[in-house]
C-alpha positions as CSV (number, residue, x, y, z in Angstrom):
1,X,0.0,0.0,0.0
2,X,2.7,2.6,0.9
3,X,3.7,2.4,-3.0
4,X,0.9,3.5,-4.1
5,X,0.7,6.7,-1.4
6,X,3.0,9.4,-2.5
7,X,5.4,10.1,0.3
8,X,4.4,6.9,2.8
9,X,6.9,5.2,4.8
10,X,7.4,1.9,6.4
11,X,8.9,1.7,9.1
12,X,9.7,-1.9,10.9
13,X,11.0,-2.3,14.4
14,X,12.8,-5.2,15.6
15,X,11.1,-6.9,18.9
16,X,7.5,-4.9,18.6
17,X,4.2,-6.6,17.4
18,X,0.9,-4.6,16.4
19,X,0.3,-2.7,19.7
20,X,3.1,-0.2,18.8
21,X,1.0,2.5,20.9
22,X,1.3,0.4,24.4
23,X,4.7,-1.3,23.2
24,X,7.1,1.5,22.5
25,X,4.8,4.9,23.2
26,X,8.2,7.3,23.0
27,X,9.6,5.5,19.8
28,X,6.2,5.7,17.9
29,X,5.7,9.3,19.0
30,X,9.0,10.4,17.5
31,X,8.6,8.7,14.5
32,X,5.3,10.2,13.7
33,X,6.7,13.4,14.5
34,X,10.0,13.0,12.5
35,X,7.7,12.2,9.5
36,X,5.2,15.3,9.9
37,X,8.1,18.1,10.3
38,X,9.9,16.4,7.0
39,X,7.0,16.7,5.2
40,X,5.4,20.5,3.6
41,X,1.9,20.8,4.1
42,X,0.6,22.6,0.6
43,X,-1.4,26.0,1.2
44,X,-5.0,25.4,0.7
């Protein structure tokens, strides 16, 4: 699916299942947030 969304990531880490959220709280959260401030929202 990410090929088909310009821009999408995977990222995999090593050790955590589905429940990213309750596994790994701090590594998720940075993640998201390294993602939103390398991508330019366009002007609406």
């Amino acid at each position: 699916m990410a090929k088909e969304i310009p821009g999408a990531q995977i990222i995999e880490h090593e050790g955590i299942g589905h429940m990213t959220s309750f596994e790994a709280p701090k590594r998720l959260s940075s993640d998201i947030l390294t993602f939103i401030t390398s991508h330019r929202v366009k002007d609406i």
